[in-house]
C-alpha angles and dihedrals in degrees: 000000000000116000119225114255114269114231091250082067095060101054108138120215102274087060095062120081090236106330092310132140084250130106130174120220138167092353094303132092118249119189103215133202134163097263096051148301132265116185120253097243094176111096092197085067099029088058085053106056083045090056103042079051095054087051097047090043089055091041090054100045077053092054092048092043084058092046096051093043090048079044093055097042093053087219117144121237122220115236112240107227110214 
């Protein structure tokens, strides 16, 4: 007998705190699968994913500054080739 997908299944990309099995809601951390969620009880981890958050939050609000303001210059940027 299959069993219908939980909500916590179903979590697209920009859910996720950067493509981890973690997801906040309602002010708490959930660490997500396919098969399920459990909460994340303990407030030393828990600190940690807010924090790591805070930071990619604020990495990400740097990386769309740059591109406005490359936007804005007109300038053309030169791909890195890795």
């Amino acid at each position: 007998m299959s069993h219908p997908a939980s909500s916590w299944a179903c979590l697209s990309q920009s859910e996720r705190l950067a493509d981890a099995p973690v997801v906040r809601r309602g002010g708490r951390w959930w660490l997500v699968s396919s098969s399920g969620a459990v909460l994340a009880p303990d407030r030393a981890f828990t600190g940690e994913l807010d924090r790591f958050a805070t930071d990619m939050a604020a990495a990400n609000r740097a990386v769309a500054d740059l591109r406005s303001e490359r936007d804005a210059s007109g300038t053309p940027v030169r791909e890195v080739r890795r």
